[in-house]
N, C-alpha and C positions, 0 to 999 in steps of 0.2 A: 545610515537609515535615519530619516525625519524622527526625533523622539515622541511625536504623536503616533506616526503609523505603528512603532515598536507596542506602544501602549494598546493599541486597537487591536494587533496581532494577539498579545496574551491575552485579551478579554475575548478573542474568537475562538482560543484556543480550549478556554477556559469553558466558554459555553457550547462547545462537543459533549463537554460531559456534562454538561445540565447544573454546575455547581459555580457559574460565574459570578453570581450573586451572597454568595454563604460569606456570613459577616467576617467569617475567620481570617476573611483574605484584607480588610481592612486594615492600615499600617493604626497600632494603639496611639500614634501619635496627632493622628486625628482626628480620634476619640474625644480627643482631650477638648471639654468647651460646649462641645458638641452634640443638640438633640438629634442632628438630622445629617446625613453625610451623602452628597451626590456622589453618586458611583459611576457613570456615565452621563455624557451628554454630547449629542451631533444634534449643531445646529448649521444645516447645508442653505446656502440660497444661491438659485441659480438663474441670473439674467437672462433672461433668452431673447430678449427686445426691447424698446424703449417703452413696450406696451405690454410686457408678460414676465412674468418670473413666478417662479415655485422654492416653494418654502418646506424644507419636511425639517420636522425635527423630532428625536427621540433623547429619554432620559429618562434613569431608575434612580431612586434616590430609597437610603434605608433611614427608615425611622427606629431611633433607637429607644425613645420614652413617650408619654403622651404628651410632650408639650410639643411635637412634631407631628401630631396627627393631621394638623392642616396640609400637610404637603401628600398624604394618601388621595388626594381629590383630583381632579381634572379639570378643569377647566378654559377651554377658549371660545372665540368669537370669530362671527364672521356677517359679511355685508351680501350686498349685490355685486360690489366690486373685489371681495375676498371672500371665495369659497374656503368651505370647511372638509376633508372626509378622510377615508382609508383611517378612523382613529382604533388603538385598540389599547388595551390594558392589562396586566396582569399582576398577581399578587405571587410575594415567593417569603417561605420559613425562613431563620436564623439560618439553615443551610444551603439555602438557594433553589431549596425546591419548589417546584409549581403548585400552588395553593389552588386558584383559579383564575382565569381569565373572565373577561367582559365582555356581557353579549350586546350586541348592536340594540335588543328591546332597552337595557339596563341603561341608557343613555339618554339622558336628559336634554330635552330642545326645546328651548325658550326663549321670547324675547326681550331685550334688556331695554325696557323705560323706565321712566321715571313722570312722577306729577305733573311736571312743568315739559314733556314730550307731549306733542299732537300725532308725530309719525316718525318711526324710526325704522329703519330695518336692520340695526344690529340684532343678530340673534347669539346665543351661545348654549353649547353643548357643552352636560358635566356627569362629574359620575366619582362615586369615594367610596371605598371597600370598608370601610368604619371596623376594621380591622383592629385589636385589642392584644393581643399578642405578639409582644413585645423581645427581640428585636425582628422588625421585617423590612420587604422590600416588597414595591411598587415600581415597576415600570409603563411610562409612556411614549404612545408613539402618533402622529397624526401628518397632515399634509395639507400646504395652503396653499393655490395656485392666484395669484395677486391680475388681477385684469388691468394693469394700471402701475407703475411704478413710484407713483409720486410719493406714497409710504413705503419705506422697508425697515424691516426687524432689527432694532438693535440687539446685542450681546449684554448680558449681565447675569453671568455663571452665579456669583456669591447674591441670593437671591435677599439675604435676611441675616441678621446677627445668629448666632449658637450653627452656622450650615455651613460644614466643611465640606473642600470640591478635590475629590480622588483625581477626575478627567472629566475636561470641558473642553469643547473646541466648535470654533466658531469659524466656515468655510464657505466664502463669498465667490463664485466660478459668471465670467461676464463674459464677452465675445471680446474677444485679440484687440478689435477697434477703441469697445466700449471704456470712457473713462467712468473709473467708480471714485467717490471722494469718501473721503473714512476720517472720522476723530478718534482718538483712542484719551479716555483718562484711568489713569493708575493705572497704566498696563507698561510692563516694561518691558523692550524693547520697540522689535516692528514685527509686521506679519512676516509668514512665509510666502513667496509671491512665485508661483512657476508658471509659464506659459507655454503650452501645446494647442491643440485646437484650441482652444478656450486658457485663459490667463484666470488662475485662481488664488485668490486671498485665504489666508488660515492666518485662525491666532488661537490659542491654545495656552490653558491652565492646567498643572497637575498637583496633587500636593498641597492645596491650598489651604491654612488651619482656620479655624472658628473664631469668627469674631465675637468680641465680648461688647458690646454695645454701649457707646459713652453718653452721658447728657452734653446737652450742647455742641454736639460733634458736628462738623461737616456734612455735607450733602451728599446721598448714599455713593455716587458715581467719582467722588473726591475720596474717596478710602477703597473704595474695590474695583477690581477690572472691570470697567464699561468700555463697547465700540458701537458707533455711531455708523451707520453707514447713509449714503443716499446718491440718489443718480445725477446725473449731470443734464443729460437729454431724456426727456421721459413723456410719456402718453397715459392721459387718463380720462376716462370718456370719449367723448370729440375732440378733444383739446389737449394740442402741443403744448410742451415746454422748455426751458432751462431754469435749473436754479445752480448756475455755475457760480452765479455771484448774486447778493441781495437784489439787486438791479433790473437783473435779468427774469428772480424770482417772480417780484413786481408786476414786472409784464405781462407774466401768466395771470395774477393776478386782475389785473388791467382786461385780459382777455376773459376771466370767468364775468367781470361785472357792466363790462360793455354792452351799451342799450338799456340797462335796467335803472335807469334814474328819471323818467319821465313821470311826471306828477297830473295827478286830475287836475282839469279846469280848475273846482274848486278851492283845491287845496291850495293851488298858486293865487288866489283872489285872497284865501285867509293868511297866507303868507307875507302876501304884500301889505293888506293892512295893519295886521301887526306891529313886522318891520317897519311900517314908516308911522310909528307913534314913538319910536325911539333914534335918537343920534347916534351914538357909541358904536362900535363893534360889538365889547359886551355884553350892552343893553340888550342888542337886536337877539345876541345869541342865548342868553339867558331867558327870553322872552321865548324862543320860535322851538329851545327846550321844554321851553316849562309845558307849547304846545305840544309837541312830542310825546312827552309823558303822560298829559289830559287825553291822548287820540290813541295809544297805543299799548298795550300788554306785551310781556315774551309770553311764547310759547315758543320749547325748542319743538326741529323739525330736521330731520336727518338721513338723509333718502340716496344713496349715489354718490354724485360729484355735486347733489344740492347740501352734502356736508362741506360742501367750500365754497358754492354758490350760491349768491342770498339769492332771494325771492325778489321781483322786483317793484320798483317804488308804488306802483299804479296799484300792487296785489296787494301791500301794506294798507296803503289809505284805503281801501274798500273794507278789506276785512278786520281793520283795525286791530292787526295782531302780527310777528314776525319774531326771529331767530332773532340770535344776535349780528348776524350778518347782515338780514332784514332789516333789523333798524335802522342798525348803522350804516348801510347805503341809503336809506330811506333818511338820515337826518343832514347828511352829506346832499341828498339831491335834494332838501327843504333850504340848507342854509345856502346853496348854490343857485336858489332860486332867486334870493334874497338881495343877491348879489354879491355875498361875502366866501371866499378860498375856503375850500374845508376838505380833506382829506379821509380816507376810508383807513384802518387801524388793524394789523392784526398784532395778538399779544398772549404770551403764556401767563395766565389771569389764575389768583388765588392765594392763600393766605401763605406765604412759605414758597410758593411757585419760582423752578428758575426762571434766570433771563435767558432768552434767544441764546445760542453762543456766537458772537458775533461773526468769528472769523471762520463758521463750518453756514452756508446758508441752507434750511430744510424744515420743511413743513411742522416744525415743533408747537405749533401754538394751539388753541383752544380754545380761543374767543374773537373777537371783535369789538373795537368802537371807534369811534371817532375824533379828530380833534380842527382847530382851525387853529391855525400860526396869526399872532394877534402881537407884532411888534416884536420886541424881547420875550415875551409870553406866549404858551401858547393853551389855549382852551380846550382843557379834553373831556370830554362827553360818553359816559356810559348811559350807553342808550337803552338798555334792559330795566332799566329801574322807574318808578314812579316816582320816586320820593327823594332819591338826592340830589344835593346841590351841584348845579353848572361848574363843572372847572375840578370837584372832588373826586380822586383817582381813592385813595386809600389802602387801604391793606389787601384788596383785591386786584388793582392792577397799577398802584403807585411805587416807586421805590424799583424800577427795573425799566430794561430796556423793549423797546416795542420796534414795529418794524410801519411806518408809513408808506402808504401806496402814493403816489403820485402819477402825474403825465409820464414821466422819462422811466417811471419804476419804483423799486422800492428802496427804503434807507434809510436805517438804522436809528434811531433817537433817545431818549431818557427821557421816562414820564418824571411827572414830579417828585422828588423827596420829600418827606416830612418829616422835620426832625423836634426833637423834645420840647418845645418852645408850638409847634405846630400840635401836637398832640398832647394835650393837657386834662388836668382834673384837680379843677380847684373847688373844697368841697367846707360849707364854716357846718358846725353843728351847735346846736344849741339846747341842751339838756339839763333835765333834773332827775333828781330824785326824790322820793317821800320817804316819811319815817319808815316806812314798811319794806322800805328796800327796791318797789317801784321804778321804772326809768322811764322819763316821755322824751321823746327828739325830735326836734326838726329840721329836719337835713337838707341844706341848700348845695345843689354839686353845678359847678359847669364841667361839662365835657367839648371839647375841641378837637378836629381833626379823627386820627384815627379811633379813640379812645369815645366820639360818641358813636359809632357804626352800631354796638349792642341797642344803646337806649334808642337810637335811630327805629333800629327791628321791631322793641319794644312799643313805638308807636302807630309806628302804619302798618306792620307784619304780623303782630300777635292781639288777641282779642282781649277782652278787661279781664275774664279768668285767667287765659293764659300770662297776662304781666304779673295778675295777684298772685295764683301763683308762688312765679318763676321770683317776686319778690319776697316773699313768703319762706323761701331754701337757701336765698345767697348770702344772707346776710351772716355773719358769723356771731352773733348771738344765741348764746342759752336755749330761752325762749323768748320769741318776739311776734309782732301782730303789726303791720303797716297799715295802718286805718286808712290813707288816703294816697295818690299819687299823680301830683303833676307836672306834664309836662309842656315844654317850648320849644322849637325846631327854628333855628334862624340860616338861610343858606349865604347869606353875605360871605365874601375873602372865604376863610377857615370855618368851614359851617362847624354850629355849636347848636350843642343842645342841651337848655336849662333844665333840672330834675328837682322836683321837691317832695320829700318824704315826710309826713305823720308815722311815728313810731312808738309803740309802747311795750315795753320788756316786763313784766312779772316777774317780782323775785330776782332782779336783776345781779343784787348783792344780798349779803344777810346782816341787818342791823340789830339784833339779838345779843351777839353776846358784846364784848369789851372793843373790837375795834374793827374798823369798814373798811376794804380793800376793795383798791377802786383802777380797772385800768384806762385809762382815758382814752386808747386808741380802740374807738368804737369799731370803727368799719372800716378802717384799712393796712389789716395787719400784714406782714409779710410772711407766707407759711411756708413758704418753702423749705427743706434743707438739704443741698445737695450729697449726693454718697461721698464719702471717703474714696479714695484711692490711691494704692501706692507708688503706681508709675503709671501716668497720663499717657496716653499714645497717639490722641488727634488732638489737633488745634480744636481753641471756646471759640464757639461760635455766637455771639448775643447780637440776636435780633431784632430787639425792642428800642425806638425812640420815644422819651416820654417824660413827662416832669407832672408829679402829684404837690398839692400843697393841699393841707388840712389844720382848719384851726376847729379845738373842740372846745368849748366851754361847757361844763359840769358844774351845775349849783345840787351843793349837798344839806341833809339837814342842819339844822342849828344843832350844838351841844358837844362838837368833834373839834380835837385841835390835830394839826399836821404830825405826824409820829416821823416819816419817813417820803422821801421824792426821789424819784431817780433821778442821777445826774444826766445832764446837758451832755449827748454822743453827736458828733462831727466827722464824719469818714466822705474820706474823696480820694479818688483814682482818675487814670486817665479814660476810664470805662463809666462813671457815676458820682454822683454827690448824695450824699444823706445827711439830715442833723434834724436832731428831737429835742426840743425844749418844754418843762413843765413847772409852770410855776400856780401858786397861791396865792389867793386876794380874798381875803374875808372869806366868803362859802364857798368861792370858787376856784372849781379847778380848769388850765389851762392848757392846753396842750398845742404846738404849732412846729409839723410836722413835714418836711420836703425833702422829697425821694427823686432826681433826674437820672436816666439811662441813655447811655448813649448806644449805638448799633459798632461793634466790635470783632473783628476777629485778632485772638490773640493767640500768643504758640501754649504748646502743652502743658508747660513747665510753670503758666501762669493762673493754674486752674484754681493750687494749695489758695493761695492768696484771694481771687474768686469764692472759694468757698467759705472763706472766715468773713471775706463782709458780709456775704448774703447773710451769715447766720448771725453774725455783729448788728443787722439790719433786725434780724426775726427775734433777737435775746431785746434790743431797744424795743422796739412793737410792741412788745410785753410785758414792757415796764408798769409798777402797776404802785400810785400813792396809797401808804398805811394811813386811816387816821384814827385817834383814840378818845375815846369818850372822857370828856371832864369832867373832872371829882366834882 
C-alpha cells in the first residue's frame, strides 16, 4: 500500500469519530519549533484539456500559540479566467471537536487594486475565525476550475519558518496522451506516477519538522519541498500554445502581440525628427526614451489574457498611459520606427526577485520591458518610469536572467550586473563644532548605480515635506535638523546622483566637564549584528554589491589636546574589504573610511567568521577620539 493512501486511510478512519483533529494525535516531535502544525493537506489538480483543468484543495492546519494566528484566515483569488467556489471552513477544540463552521454571508469578496491599477479583475475571497483559544484547529476547503492552462499551481507544503507538516500531498491526474513537465527543488526523490484512464503525478510529505529560520539563508524553495508544474500544449482565451521550450514559449508570445505596434501618423513625424538630430544608435535611443517618458505614465491594467497582452501602440499614443506591457510594445514599435532592432522583454522584476529557471520554461514573470542589441551591448529600457536613466536595469530587474522575444521566439539572456565599483557612495563631510557642544555639517555624497535608486525616489517621487521628512529620521544622530537639501540627477554610463546636506545637531557632545568624546563616523555606521548560532544549517547568502568611501573632517574647539584614537582596522575576505583610519592635525579630526561588498554564496560553516567581521566592522564604526582639556 502507497504510504500516502495508508496515511489518508487513518485520518478517514479517524474522522468517523469526529476526533481527527484532537491535538493528542500529534507525534510531540513536531511540536518541537513549532507555532503552527499542518495536519492535513490535498492539493488535487486535474487536466482535463489543453484548455480546462480543476483545482480543489483542502487543509487543516492547528495553531498552537498566537504567533500562528495568521494562518486561522482564508484567503484566495480569482480572475475571469480562474473561478472561485464550493469554499467552506470550520473551526475545531484542542480535541477535535466542531466549534463552528462558516457561513457563505461570513465571506468576504473584494477586489484586489492598487493606486497604480486603472482595471483589474482579480478579486478575492476571505474569512478568520479570530479564535483565542489556544490550541486549535481550522480547516479549509475550496475549488478552482482554471479556463486556460497557461498557469498552474505549484506545491509548497512548508509555507513559512516555526510550520511543521504531519501530511501534504500534492496530485497532478492529466489525460494518458498529455505531456506534463514538473521541477522539483528540495524534494527527494520522484513522484508516484501510475496510469489507468488518466496517468497521475503524486508527491507527498509526512513528518516534516519546523524550520528555525536563518539570516542570510537561501531562497524559500532552495530549503523546503517545492514542485513546479506546467503544461506543454495549452489554451487560454483564443490563443494556442507551447511552452515546451523557451522558443516555442516566444511564439505564444509573438501571437499575443501581433498587429499591436502600428503607431499614429503623428507620432512616426515626431519620431523621425527626433531620430534624425542624432547619429549613434545610443544617441537615437536615449533621445526617442527620454520621448517616451515626456508622452507616457503606467497605469497597471489587468483584465483576462489582457494580463499578458499589451494594449496596443495606437491606444498608448492617444491615451497617453499603458501597463508595462503597453509601453514596452509601445517603445519597441517607436524605436522600430526609427529604424533601429528592438526587442519586447519579459522578466521576474524586483528587489530579491528570482531568475527565470532556465532549463523548466513557464509563465513565471511579472513584468515587461524592453531592450535593443547595440554591438557587444545591449540597451535595456524600463519603460514604466519617468525619470530613469536609458540603459539602468538596477535592483529591480538588473543582476538576473530575462527572457527576449524575437522573430524565431523566445531566448534566454542576462540583464546587466552591477558590481561594487558600479554601485557607489562616496560621501566628504565637513563639520565643526562650538564650545557649546553644537555640530554644523556639510555633507557632500555621490551615489552611483544601485545605491542612488532611494535619492532617485527622493526627487521625482516624493514631495519637499515628504523628503524633509524622511531626512529628518534616517539619519543616526541624537538630535539633528537638515536645514537644506540638494539635489543633481545625471543619467550619463552609470547614472549618479549628487546629494548635498546642511546639518545641525544640538548638544551633539557635552563640553562641560573635563574631556570631549567625539565619534567621527557621522552617518555611516554599520548597525547590524548578526545572532549567534551554534550549528549553521543553510548556506550565506549576501546579496549586496557595493563600495562606500567617507572622508569626515571635524574641527573642534580650541583648548583640547588628543587623550586617545582608535587604532587604524583593516579586514578583508574573499566576500569584502573594510579599513578605518583616524588621524589628528591641529583641531582636526580625520576620519577616511571604505567599506566594499561583494555578492556571495558561501557554505554553512562560514557564517562564525561572517559574523565577527560584520561586528569587527560595527565595534570600528564606533570608534570614538577622547580629548582632554589643557591645564
Amino acid at each position: 500500500m502507497p504510504k500516502y493512501l495508508s496515511v489518508i486511510l487513518l485520518l478517514f478512519a479517524l474522522k468517523s469519530s469526529g476526533q481527527e483533529y484532537a491535538v493528542s494525535l500529534i507525534p510531540d516531535s513536531l511540536k518541537e519549533n513549532a507555532d503552527v502544525i499542518k495536519r492535513i493537506e490535498e492539493v488535487s489538480v486535474t487536466i482535463r484539456s489543453t484548455s480546462k483543468a480543476l483545482v480543489k484543495h483542502k487543509y487543516a492546519i492547528t495553531i498552537l500559540n498566537e504567533n500562528g494566528d495568521d494562518y486561522a484566515g482564508y484567503m484566495n483569488g480569482y480572475t475571469k479566467l480562474i473561478s472561485l467556489s464550493d469554499i467552506s471552513g470550520k473551526l475545531f477544540d484542542a480535541e477535535g471537536k466542531l466549534v463552528r463552521s462558516i457561513k457563505r454571508k461570513d465571506i468576504a469578496d473584494m477586489s484586489v487594486g492598487d493606486d497604480a491599477s486603472l482595471l483589474t479583475d482579480l478579486r478575492s475571497k476571505s474569512f478568520s475565525f479570530y479564535h483565542k483559544t489556544y490550541p486549535y484547529t481550522v480547516e479549509f476547503e475550496d475549488e478552482q476550475v482554471y479556463d486556460g492552462i497557461f498557469f498552474l499551481p505549484k506545491w509548497t507544503p512548508v509555507e513559512d519558518e516555526k510550520m511543521a507538516v504531519q501530511f501534504s500531498r500534492f496530485s497532478v491526474e492529466v489525460p494518458n496522451e498529455y505531456v506534463l513537465r514538473y521541477r522539483q527543488f528540495s524534494y527527494q526523490g520522484e513522484p508516484l506516477i501510475t496510469q489507468a484512464k488518466n496517468k497521475t503525478y503524486v508527491w507527498d510529505i509526512k513528518g516534516y519538522k519546523a524550520i528555525i529560520d536563518e539570516v542570510l539563508r537561501p531562497a524559500w524553495r532552495d530549503i523546503t519541498p517545492t514542485v513546479y508544474i506546467a503544461p506543454t500544449e495549452f489554451e487560454i482565451g483564443e490563443y494556442k500554445g507551447n511552452m515546451a521550450t523557451w522558443k516555442t514559449f516566444g511564439q505564444f508570445i509573438n501571437q499575443l502581440n501581433a498587429g499591436r505596434g502600428e503607431l499614429p501618423e503623428q507620432v512616426k513625424q515626431a519620431i523621425k525628427e527626433i531620430a534624425g538630430k542624432y547619429n549613434t544608435t545610443s544617441e537615437k535611443v536615449a533621445a526617442l526614451y527620454e520621448y517616451l517618458q515626456k508622452n507616457t505614465r503606467y497605469i497597471s491594467i489587468q483584465l483576462g489574457i489582457g494580463s499578458w497582452q499589451p494594449f496596443d501602440a495606437k491606444y498608448v499614443a492617444t491615451n497617453k498611459y499603458g501597463d508595462c506591457k503597453a509601453l514596452s510594445n509601445y517603445m519597441v514599435s517607436i524605436l522600430k520606427e526609427a529604424g533601429i532592432r528592438a526587442h519586447y522583454v519579459l522578466i521576474n522584476a524586483g528587489e530579491g526577485a528570482r531568475s527565470l529557471v532556465e532549463e523548466f520554461p513557464s509563465p513565471n514573470f511579472n513584468h515587461a520591458i524592453a531592450c535593443v542589441p547595440n554591438g557587444k551591448d545591449t540597451i535595456w529600457l524600463e519603460c514604466t518610469s519617468q525619470t530613469v536613466a536609458p540603459g539602468f536595469m538596477g535592483s529591480f530587474t538588473g543582476n538576473r536572467k530575462a527572457l527576449v522575444i524575437n522573430e524565431e521566439g523566445g531566448h534566454v539572456v542576462s540583464t546587466r550586473t552591477y558590481s561594487s565599483s558600479d554601485n557607489q557612495q562616496i560621501r566628504k563631510v565637513e563639520a565643526s563644532i562650538d564650545k557649546e557642544g553644537n555640530l554644523k555639517a556639510l555633507v557632500k555624497t555621490l551615489f552611483t548605480g544601485e545605491q542612488q535608486e532611494l535619492q532617485l525616489q527622493l526627487i521625482h517621487e516624493a514631495t519637499e515635506e515628504q523628503r524633509k521628512n524622511y531626512l529628518n529620521r534616517v539619519i543616526s544622530l541624537p538630535t539633528y535638523k537638515v536645514l537644506n537639501s540638494v539635489y543633481k540627477q545625471e543619467k550619463q554610463g552609470v547614472p549618479r546622483v549628487y546629494e548635498e546636506l546642511n546639518i545641525e545637531s544640538p548638544g551633539f557632545t557635552s563640553v562641560s566637564g573635563k574631556r570631549l568624546f567625539i565619534q567621527p563616523n557621522l552617518f555611516n555606521k554599520y548597525g547590524t549584528r548578526l545572532p549567534e548560532t551554534v550549528a549553521r544549517k543553510y548556506p550565506v547568502v549576501l546579496t549586496a554589491n557595493y563600495a562606500d568611501i567617507d572622508t569626515v573632517i571635524i574641527t573642534i574647539p580650541d583648548g583640547y589636546t588628543v587623550e586617545s584614537i582608535p587604532k587604524p582596522v583593516q579586514l578583508k575576505n574573499d566576500f569584502g574589504e573594510y579599513a578605518i583610519n583616524f588621524s589628528i592635525a591641529g583641531n582636526n579630526i580625520e576620519m577616511i573610511r571604505s567599506n566594499k561588498r561583494v555578492k556571495k554564496t558561501l557554505p554553512p560553516a562560514s557564517y562564525t567568521e561572517i559574523a565577527k567581521y560584520f561586528d569587527a566592522i560595527r565595534k570600528a564604526d564606533n570608534g570614538r577620539v577622547v580629548f582632554v582639556k589643557k591645564e
